[in-house]
C-alpha positions as CSV (number, residue, x, y, z in Angstrom):
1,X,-2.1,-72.8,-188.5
2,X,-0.7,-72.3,-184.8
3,X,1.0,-68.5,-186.5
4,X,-1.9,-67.5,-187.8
5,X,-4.5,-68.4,-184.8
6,X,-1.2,-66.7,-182.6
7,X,-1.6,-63.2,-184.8
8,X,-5.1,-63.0,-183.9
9,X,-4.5,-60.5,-181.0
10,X,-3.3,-58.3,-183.2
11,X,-5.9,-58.1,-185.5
12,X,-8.5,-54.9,-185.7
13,X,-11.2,-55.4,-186.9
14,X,-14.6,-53.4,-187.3
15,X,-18.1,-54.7,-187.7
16,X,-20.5,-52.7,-189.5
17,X,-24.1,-53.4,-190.0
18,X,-27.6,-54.6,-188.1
19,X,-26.7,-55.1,-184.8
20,X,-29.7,-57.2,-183.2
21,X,-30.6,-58.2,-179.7
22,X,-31.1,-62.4,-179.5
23,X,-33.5,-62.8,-176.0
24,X,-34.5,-66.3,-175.1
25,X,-37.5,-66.6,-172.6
26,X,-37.5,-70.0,-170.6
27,X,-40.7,-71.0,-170.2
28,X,-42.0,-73.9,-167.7
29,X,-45.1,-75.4,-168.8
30,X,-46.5,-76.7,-165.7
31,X,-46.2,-73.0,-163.9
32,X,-49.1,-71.6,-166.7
33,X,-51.5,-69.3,-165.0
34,X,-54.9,-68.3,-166.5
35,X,-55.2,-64.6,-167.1
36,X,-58.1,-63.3,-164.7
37,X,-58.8,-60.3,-166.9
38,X,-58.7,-62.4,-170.5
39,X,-58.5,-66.3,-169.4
40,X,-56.0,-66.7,-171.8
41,X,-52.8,-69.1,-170.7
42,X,-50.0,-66.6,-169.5
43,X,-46.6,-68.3,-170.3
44,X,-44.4,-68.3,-167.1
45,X,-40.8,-67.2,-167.6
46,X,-38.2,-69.1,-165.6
47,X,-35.1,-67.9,-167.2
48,X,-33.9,-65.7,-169.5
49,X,-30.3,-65.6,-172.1
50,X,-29.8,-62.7,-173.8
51,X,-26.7,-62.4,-176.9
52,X,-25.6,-59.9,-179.5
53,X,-27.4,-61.6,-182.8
54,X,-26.7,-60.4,-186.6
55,X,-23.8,-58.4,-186.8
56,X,-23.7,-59.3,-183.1
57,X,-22.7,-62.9,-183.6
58,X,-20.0,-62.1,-186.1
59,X,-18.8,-59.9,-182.8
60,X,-18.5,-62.6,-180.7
61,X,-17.4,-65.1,-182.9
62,X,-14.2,-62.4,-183.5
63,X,-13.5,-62.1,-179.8
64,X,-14.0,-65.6,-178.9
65,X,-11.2,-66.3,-181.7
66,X,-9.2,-64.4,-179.9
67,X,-9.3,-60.9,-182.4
68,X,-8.2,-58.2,-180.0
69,X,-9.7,-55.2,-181.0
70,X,-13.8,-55.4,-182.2
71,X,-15.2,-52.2,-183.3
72,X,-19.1,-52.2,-183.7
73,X,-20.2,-49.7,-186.1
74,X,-24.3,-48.7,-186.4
75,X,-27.0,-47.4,-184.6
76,X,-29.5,-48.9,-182.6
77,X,-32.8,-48.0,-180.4
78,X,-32.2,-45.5,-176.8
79,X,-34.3,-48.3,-175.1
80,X,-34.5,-51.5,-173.2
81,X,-33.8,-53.6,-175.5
82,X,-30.0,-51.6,-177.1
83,X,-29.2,-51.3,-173.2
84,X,-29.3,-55.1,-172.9
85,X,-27.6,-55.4,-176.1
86,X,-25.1,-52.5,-175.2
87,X,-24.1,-55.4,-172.2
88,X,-24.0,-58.4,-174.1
89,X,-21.0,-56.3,-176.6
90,X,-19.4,-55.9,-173.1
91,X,-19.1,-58.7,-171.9
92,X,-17.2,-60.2,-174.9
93,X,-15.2,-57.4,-175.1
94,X,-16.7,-55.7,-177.8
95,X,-16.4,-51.8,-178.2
96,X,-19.4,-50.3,-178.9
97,X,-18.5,-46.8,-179.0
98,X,-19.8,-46.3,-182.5
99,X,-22.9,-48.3,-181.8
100,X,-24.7,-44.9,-181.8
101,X,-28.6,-44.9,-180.0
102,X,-31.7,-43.1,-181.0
103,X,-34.6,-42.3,-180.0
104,X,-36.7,-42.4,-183.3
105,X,-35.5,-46.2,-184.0
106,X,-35.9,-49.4,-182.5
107,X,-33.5,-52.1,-181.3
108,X,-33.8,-54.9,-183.5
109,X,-34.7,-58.0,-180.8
110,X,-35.6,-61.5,-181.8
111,X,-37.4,-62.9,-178.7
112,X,-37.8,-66.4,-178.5
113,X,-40.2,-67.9,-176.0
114,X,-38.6,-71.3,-175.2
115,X,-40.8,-74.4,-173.8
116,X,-39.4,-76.6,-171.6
117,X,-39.4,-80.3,-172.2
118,X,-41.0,-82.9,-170.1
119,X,-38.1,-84.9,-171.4
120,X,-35.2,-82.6,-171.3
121,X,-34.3,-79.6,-173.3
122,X,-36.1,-76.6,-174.8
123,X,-38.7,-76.1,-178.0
124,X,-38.9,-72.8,-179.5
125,X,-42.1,-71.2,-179.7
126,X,-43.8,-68.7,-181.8
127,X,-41.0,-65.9,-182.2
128,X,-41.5,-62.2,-181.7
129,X,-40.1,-59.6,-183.9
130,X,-39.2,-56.2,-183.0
131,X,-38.3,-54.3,-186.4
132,X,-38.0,-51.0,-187.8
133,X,-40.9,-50.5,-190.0
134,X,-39.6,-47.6,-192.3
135,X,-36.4,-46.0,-193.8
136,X,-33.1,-45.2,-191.6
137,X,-33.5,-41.6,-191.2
138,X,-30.8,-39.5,-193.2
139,X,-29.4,-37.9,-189.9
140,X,-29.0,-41.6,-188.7
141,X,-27.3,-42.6,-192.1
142,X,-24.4,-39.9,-192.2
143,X,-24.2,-40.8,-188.2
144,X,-22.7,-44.0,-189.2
145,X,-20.6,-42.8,-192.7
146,X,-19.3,-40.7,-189.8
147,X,-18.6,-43.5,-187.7
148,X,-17.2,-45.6,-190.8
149,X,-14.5,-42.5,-192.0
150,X,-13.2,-42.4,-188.1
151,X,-12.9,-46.1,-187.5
152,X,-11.4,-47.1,-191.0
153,X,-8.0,-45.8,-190.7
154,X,-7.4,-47.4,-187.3
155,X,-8.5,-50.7,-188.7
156,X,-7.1,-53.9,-190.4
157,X,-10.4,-54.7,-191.8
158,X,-14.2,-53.9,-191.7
159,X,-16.9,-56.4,-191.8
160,X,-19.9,-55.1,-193.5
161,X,-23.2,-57.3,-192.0
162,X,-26.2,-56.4,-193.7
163,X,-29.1,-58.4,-192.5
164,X,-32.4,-56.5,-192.7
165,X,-34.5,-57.5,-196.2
166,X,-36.5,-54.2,-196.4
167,X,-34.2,-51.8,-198.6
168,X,-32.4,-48.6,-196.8
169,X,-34.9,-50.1,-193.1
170,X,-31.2,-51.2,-191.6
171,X,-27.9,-49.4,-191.2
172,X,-26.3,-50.9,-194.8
173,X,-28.5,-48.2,-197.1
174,X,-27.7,-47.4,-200.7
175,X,-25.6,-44.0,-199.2
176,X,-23.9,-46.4,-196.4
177,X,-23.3,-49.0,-199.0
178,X,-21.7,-46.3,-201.4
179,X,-19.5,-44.8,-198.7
180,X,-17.8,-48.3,-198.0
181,X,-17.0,-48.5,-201.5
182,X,-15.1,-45.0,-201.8
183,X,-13.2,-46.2,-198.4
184,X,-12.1,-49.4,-199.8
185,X,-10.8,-47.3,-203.0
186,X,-8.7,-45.2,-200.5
187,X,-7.7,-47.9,-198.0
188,X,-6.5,-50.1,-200.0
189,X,-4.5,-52.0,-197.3
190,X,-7.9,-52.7,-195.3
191,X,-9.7,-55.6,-195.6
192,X,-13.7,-55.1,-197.0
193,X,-15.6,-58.0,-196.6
194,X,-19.4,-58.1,-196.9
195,X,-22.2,-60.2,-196.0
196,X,-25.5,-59.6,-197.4
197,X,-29.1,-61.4,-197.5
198,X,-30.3,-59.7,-200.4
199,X,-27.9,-56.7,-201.9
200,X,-24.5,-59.2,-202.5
201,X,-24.5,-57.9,-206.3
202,X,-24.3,-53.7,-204.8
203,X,-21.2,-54.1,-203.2
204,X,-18.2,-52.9,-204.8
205,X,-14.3,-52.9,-203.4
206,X,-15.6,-55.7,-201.2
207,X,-15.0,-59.0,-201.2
208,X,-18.4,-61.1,-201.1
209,X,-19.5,-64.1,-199.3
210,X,-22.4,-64.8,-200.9
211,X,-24.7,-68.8,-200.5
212,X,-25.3,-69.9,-203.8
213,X,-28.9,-68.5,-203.5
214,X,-27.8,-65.0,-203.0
215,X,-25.3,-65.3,-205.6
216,X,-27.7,-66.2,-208.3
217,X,-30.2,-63.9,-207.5
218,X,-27.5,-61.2,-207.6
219,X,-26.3,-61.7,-211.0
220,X,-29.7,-64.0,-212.2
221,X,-32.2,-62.0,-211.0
222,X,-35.1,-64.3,-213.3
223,X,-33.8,-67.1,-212.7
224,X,-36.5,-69.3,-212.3
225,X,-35.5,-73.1,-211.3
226,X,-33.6,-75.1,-209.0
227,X,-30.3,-73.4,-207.9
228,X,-28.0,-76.7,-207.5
229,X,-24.4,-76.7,-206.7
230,X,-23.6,-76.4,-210.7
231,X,-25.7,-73.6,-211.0
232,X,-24.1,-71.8,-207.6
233,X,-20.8,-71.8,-209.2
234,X,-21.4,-70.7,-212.4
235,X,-23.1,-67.1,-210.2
236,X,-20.5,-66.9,-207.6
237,X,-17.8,-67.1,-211.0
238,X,-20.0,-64.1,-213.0
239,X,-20.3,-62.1,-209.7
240,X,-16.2,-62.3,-209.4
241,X,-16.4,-61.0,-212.9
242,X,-18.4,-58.4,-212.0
243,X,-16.7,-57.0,-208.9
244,X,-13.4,-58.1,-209.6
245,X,-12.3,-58.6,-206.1
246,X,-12.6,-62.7,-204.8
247,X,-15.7,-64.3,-203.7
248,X,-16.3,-66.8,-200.9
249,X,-19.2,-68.7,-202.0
250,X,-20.8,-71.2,-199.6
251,X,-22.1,-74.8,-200.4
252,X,-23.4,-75.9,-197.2
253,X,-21.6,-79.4,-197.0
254,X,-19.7,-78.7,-200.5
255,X,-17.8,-76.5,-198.6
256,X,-16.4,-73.2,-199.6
257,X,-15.7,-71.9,-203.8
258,X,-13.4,-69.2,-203.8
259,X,-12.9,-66.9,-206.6
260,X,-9.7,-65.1,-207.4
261,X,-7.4,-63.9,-209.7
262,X,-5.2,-66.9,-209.6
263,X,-8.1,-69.3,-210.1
264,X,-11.1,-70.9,-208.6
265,X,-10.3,-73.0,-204.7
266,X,-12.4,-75.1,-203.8
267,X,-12.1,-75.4,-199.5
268,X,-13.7,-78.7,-198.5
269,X,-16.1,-78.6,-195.3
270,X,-14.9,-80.1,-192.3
271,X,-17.3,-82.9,-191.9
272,X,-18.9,-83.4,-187.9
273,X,-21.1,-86.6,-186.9
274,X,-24.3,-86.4,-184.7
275,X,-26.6,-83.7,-184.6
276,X,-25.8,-80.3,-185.5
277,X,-27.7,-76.4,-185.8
278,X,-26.8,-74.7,-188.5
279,X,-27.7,-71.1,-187.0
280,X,-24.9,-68.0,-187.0
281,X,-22.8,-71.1,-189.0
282,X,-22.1,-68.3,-191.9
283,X,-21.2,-65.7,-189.5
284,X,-18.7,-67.8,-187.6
285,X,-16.9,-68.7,-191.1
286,X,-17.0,-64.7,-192.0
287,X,-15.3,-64.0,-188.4
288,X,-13.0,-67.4,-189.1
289,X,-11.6,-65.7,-192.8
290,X,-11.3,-62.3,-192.1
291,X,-9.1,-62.8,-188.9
292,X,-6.9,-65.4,-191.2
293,X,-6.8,-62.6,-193.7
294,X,-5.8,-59.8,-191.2
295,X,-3.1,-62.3,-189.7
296,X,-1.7,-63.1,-193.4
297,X,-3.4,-66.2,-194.8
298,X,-3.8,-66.2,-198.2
299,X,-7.6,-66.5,-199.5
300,X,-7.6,-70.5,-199.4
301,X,-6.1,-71.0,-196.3
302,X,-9.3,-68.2,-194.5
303,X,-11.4,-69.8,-196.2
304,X,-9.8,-73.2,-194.3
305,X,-9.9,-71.2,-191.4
306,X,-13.3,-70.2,-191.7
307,X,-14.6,-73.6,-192.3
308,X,-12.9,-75.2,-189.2
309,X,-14.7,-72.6,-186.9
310,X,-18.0,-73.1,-188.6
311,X,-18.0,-77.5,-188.0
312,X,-17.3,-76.4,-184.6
313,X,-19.9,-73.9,-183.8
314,X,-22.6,-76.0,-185.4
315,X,-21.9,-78.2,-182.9
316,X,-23.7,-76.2,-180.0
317,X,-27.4,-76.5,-180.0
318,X,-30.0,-74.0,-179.5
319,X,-27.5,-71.6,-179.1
320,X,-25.4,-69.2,-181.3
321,X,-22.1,-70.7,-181.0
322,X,-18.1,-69.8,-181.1
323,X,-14.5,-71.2,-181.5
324,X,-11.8,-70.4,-179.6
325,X,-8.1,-70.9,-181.1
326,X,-7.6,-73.9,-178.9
327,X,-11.0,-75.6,-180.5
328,X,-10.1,-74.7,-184.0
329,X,-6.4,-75.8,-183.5
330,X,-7.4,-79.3,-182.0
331,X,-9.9,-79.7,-184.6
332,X,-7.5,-78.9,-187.7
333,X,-5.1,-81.3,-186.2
334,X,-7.6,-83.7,-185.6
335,X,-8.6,-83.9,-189.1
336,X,-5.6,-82.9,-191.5
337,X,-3.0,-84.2,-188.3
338,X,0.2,-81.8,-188.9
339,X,0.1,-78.0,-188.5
């Protein structure tokens, strides 16, 4: 464990996908003010976090595990909301280069009004979305393919993030998506891994990291009743068949199911007591198996790795946590107690 968290520096990895802006507005209740001109309430604003969210947390999580070299690959607005978003990269260390803005798109931002508590702590509010409400413009789309042919040969692996539901609305469209398949075909010593909401089954050359949700819908698309653990494994093992390259499927507190050619693994969580938050959990295990791939772990050991980093971010509450090496060491030692 201790050589494979020390080989992280080297790693370089790229990150590919909706980059989002997380803002959270700290509201104090007993400032309110009445609105002269509508008499409505107006929320007072006592602090304010701002953080990298979608492909932006699998950014973090990569530099906060020590990865040396994070490439973020996309386009976002020329406004307000990519400038702050364009800082938050910096100050984890994150290049952002070939984040490219525009003027004719939006910055993705998540705003979360946060209430205080008369009793301590926060309570989120009604959120407000800002979203691109049509299709990523073709000039935008060969932007990034651009982007993607530069980067790939300079990296060890390329994380591909697709968050946005609304088909070809984010950066991962159907010509993206098609352009990371020919790359995988001629690098074949770079690692594709891809994370997708709703478009797991269209990835090809990649390896997938599907929930068992996404994996049934992506190979069951009628499926009508409940999608148990049974009925998870029996996707994630049809959508290996599919693709032919392995399959990270998640089980929530099953674990991990990982599908290769050498057989099915099965990668136990790493149970945590008291009170946990499950947000940007998946994109800390993505960032947790792809830098143990890029340093030499086999499939089962990432898939360790990425487990350990995920019962430690879900630790940190309200906020969209990270690992460091000297977190995930202590806690693998703490619960297997030998490296």
């Amino acid at each position: 464990m201790k050589q494979l968290l020390d080989a992280f520096p080297a790693a370089r990895i790229a990150v590919v996908g909706d980059f989002f802006l997380d803002k959270y507005l700290v509201i104090d209740p007993y400032l309110a003010e009445v609105s002269i001109e509508t008499g409505l309430e107006a929320f007072q604003v006592v602090g304010k976090r701002i953080s990298p969210g979608a492909a932006g947390t699998v950014t973090s999580n990569l530099r906060a595990l020590g990865v040396g070299t994070v490439l973020a690959v996309g386009v976002i607005g020329d406004d307000g909301e990519g400038y702050e978003l364009k800082q938050g990269l910096s100050r984890t260390g994150v290049d952002s280069a070939h984040l490219l803005p525009s003027p004719d798109i939006f910055t993705p931002t998540y705003t979360k009004p946060m209430r205080i508590l008369s009793g301590g702590g926060e309570a989120e509010m009604n959120r407000v979305d800002i979203k691109n409400r049509k299709r990523l413009l073709p000039e935008l789309e060969q932007a990034v393919i651009a982007e993607l042919r530069a980067v790939t040969p300079e990296v060890d692996a390329v994380i591909i993030a697709d968050q946005v539901q609304e088909e070809d609305f984010g950066v991962v469209t159907g010509a993206v998506r098609g352009e990371l398949a020919a790359l995988a075909e001629t690098h074949p010593d770079v690692v594709f891994f891809a994370d997708s909401r709703l478009r797991i089954g269209r990835f090809r050359n990649a390896i997938l990291k599907p929930n068992k949700h996404e994996a049934t819908a992506a190979v069951k698309p009628d499926f009508a009743g409940e999608v148990t653990a049974e009925v998870g494994l029996e996707s994630g093992a049809a959508l290996f068949a599919k693709t032919g390259k392995p399959v990270y499927l998640t089980l929530s507190e099953d674990g991990l199911a990982v599908f290769t050619r050498d057989g099915l693994f099965r990668v136990p969580a790493v149970r945590v007591e008291g009170e946990i938050d499950i947000v940007g959990a998946g994109d800390s295990c993505t960032a947790g198996v792809v830098s143990a791939l890029c340093a030499g772990a086999d499939y089962q050991e990432a898939g360790l790795v990425g487990n350990l980093v995920a019962s430690i971010t879900v630790q940190q509450l309200g906020t969209t946590g990270t690992a460091s090496p000297a977190q995930v060491y202590e806690r693998f030692v703490e619960r297997f107690g030998s490296e």
